[in-house]
C-alpha positions as CSV (number, residue, x, y, z in Angstrom):
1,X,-27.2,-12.7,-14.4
2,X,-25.5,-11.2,-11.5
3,X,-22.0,-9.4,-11.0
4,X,-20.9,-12.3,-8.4
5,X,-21.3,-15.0,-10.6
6,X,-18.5,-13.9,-12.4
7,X,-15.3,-16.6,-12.7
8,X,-11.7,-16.1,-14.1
9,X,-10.0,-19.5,-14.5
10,X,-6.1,-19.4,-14.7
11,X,-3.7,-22.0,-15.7
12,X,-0.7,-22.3,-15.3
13,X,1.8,-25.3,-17.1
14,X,5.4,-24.3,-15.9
15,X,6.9,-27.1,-18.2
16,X,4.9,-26.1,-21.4
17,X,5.6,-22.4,-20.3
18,X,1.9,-21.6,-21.3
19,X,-1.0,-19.9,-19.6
20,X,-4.5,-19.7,-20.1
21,X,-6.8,-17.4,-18.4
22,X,-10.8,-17.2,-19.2
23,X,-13.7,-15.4,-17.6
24,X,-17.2,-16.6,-18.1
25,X,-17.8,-12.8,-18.8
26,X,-20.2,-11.7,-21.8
27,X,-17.3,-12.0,-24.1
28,X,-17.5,-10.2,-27.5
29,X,-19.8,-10.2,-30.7
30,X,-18.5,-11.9,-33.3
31,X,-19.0,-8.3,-35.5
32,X,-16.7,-6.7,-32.8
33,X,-14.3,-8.8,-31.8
34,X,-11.7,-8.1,-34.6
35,X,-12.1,-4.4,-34.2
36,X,-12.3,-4.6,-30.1
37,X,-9.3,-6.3,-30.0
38,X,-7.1,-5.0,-32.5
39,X,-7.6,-0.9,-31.6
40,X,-4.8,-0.5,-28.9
41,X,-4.8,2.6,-26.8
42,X,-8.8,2.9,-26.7
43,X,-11.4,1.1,-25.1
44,X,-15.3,1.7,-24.5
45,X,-14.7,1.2,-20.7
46,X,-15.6,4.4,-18.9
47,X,-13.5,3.7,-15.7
48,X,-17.1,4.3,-13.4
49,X,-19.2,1.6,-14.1
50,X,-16.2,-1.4,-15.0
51,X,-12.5,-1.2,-13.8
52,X,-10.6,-0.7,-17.5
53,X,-10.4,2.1,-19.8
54,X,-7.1,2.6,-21.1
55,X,-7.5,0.1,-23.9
56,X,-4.0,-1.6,-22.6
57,X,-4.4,-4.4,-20.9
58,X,-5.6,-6.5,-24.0
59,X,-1.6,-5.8,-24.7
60,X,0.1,-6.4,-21.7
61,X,0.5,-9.9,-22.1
62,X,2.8,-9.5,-25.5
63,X,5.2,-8.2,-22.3
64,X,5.6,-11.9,-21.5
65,X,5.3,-14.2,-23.9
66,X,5.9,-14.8,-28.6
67,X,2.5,-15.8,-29.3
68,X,-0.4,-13.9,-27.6
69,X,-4.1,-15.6,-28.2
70,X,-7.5,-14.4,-27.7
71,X,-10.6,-16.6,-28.2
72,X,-14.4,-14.7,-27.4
73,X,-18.3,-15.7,-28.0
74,X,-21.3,-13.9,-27.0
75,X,-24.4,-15.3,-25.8
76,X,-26.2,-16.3,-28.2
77,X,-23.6,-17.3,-31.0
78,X,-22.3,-20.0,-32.5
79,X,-19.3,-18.3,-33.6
80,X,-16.1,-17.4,-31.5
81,X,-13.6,-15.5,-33.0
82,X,-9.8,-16.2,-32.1
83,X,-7.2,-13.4,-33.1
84,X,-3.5,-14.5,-32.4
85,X,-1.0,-11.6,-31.9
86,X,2.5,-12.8,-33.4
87,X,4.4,-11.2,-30.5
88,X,8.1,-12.2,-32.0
89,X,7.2,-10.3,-35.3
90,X,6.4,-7.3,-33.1
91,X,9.5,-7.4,-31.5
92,X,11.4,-7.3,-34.7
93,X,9.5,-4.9,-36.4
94,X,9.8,-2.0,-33.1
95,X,13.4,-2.8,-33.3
96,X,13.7,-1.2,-36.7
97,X,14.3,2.2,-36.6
98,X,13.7,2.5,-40.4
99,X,9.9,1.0,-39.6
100,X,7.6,4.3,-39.7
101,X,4.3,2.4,-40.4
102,X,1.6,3.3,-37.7
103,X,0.4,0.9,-35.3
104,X,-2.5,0.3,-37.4
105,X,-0.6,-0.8,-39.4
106,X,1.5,-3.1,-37.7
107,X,-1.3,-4.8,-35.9
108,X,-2.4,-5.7,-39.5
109,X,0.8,-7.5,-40.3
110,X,1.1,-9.2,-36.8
111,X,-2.8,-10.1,-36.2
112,X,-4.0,-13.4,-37.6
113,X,-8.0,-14.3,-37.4
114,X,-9.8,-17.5,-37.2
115,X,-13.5,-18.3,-37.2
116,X,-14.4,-21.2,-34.7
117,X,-17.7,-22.9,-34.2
118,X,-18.7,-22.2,-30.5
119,X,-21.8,-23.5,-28.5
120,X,-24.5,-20.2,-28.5
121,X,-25.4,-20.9,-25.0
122,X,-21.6,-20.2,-24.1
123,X,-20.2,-16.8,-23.3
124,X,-16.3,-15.8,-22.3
125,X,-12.9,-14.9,-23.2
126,X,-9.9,-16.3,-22.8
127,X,-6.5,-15.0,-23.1
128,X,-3.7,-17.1,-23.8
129,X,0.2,-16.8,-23.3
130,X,2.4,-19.3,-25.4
131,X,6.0,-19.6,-25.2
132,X,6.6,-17.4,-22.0
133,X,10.0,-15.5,-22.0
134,X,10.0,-13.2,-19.6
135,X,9.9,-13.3,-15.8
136,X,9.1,-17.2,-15.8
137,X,10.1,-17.7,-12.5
138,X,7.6,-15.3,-11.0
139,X,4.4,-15.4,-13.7
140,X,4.5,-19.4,-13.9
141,X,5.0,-20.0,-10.3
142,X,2.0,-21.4,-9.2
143,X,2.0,-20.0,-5.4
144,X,3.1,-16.3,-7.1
145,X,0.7,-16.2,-9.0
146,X,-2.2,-17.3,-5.9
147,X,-0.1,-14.8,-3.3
148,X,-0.9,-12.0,-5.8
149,X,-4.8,-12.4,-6.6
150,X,-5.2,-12.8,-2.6
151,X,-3.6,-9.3,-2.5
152,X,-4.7,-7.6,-5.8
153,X,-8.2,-9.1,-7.2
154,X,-11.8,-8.4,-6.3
155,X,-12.4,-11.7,-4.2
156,X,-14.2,-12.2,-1.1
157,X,-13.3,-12.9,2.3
158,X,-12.5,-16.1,4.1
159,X,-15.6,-17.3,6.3
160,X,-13.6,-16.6,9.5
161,X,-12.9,-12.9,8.5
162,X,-16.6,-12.6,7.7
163,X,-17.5,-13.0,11.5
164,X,-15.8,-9.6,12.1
165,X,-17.6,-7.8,9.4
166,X,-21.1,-9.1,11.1
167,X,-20.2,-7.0,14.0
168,X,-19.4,-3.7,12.0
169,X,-23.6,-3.0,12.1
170,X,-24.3,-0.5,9.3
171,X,-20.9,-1.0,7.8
172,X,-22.0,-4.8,7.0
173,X,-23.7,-3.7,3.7
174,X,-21.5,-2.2,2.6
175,X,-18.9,-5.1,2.7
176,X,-21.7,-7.0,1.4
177,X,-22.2,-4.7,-1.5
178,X,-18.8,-5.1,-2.9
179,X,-17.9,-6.4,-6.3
180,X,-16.4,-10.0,-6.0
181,X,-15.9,-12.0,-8.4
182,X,-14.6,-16.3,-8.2
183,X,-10.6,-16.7,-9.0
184,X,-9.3,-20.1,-9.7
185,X,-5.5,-21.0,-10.6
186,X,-5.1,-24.7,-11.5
187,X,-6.1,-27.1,-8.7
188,X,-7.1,-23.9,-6.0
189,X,-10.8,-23.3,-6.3
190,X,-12.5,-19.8,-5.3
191,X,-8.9,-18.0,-3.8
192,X,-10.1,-16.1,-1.2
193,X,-8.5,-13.0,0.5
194,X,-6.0,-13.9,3.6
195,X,-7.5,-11.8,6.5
196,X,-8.3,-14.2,9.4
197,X,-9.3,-13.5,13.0
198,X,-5.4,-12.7,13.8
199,X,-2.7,-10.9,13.2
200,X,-0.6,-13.2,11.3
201,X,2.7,-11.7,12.1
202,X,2.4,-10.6,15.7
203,X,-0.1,-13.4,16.7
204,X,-2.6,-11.0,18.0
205,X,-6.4,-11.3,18.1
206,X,-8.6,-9.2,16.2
207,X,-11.0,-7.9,18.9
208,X,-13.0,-6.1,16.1
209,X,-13.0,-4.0,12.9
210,X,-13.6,-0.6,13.2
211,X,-14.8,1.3,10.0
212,X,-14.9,4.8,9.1
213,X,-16.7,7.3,6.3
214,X,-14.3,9.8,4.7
215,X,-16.2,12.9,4.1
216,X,-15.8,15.8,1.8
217,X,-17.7,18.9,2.7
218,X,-18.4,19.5,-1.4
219,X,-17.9,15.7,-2.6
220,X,-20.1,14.1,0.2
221,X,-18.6,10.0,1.1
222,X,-15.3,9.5,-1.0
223,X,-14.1,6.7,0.8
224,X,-14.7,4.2,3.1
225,X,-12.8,1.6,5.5
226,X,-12.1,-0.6,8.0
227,X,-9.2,-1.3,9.7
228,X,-8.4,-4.2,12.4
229,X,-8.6,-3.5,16.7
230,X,-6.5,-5.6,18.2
231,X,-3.2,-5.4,20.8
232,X,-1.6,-2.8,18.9
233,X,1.9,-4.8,20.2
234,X,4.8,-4.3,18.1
235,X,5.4,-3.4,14.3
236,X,3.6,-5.8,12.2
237,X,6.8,-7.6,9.9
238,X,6.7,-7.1,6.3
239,X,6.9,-11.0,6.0
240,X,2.8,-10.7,6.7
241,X,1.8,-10.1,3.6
242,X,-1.6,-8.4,5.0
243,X,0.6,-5.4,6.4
244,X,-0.4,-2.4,5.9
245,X,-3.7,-0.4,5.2
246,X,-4.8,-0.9,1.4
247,X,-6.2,1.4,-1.0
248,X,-8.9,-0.4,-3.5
249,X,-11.0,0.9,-6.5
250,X,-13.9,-1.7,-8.1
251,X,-12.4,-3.7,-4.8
252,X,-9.5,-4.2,-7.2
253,X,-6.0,-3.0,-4.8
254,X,-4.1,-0.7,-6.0
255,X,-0.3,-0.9,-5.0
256,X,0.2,-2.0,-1.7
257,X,2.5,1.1,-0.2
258,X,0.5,3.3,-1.7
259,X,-0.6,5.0,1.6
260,X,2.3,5.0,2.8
261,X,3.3,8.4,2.9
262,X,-0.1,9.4,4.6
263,X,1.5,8.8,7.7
264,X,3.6,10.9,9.8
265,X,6.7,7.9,9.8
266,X,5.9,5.6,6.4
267,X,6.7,1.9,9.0
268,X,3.0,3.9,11.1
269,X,1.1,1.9,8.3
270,X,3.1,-1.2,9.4
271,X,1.0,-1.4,12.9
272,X,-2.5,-1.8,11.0
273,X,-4.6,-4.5,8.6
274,X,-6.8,-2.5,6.8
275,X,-8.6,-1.3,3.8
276,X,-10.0,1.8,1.9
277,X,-12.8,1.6,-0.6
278,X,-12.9,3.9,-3.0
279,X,-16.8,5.3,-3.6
280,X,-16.8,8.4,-5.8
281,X,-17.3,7.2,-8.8
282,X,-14.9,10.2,-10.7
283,X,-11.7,9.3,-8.5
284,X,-10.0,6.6,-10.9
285,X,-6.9,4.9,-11.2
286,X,-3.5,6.0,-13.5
287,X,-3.3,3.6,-16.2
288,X,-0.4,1.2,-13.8
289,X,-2.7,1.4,-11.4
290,X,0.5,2.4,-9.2
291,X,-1.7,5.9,-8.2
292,X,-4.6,8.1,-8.7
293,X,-5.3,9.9,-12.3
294,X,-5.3,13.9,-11.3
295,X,-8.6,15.6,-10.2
296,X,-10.7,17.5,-8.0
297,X,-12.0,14.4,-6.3
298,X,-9.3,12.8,-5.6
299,X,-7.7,16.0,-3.9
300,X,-10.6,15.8,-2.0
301,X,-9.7,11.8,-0.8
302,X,-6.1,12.8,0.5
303,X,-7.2,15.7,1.9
């Protein structure tokens, strides 16, 4: 019914090196699933209105793991469909140089489908890693894996933080418009984003936020942001792991030193908490989401 009452719930079982991670989302039709899933390198996501639109993600947890799993029902149905992806086949199969089938083809060989009975007034996906291979000690560590979403996902503010932003008077709709959704891992309920009312790593109060509009005199509002007033003591250590002025698109963060090299000295960005939120809707994200995809609009936002 509403964007915020969206959930992702991720676990993690180090000893079974297996991961599971569902979304109460509106899943996939049963007549769609097969063909959603299975066409690599396209997607109907326009990139505006929802954060994907490469059509590679699906993919990117094959990078991890032998057996990749996808289960989906729509509102509605009684019928989830669950295609497994036989990652190790893959493997073998790009390995041989005398292989020339297209990847049409090879999804055929290394997709498997199943037809489940599902409940109709459910609705989700769920992604599933068996067998993890690669980078175990970073993707199954619990605490990793919690210190990331606080820095990377759409989530809310802690209730503390959210005292500042009542002060920020017409900026405080727009924090309250942003998209959040709920992220669980395990036993740790609703993560929340690790802004407080301090500076973590000098110790210094947070007197206020102070928000800004970045204008372009053809675009109109690209941007906007907020960054922290406080002491403005020393060089905020890179062991806080709120350093730095963020740049976010869909309130998803791109990488963390991304801006960086906006500054006159890259460490200037170490003296600040802070973060930009993209607005025009044409200024999207490369596919790695390490940059910006080229355009007129986003000249205009580094300008």
């Amino acid at each position: 019914k509403s964007e915020n009452e969206g959930h992702v719930t991720i676990n993690i079982n180090p000893y079974a090196k297996y991961i599971s991670i569902c979304d109460n989302g509106t899943g996939i039709s049963k007549d769609f699933a097969v063909s959603t899933l299975m066409d690599i390198f396209h997607s109907s996501k326009d990139g505006i209105n929802s954060a994907g639109q490469y059509g590679i993600g699906r993919l990117s947890g094959g990078g991890y793991c032998n057996q990749l799993i996808f289960r989906t029902s729509s509102l509605g149905e009684d019928i989830e469909t669950e295609l497994t992806i036989d990652v190790l086949l893959l493997r073998s199969i790009l390995a041989d140089d005398t292989d020339d089938r297209c990847a049409e083809e090879v999804m055929q060989e290394i997709c498997s489908v199943r037809r489940n009975p599902a409940k109709a007034d459910d609705h989700y996906m769920e992604v599933k890693l068996k067998d993890v291979t690669n980078a175990v000690d970073t993707i199954l560590d619990e605490q990793i894996v919690i210190d990331y979403i606080r820095d990377i996902a759409p989530i809310d503010y802690e209730v503390s933080f959210k005292q500042l932003i009542g002060s920020t008077n017409e900026y405080a709709q727009k924090f309250n418009n942003l998209r959040c959704i709920h992220v669980s891992v395990n036993d740790f309920v609703d993560i929340k984003k690790r802004y407080g009312l301090t500076i973590k790593g000098t110790n210094d109060d947070i007197h206020k936020l102070r928000c800004f509009t970045l204008n372009d005199s053809k675009y109109g509002s690209v941007a906007w942001g907020w960054y922290a007033v406080t002491a403005f003591s020393i060089q905020i250590p890179a062991s806080d792991e709120n350093v730095g002025i963020r740049l976010r698109k869909h309130n998803i963060s791109f990488d963390t030193n991304l801006l960086n090299s906006f500054f006159k000295e890259e460490r200037g960005n170490s003296y600040f908490y802070g973060e930009i939120f993209i607005e025009n809707a044409e200024i999207l994200p490369n596919s790695g989401r390490q940059g910006l995809a080229a355009g007129e609009e986003m000249e205009a936002l580094v300008k």
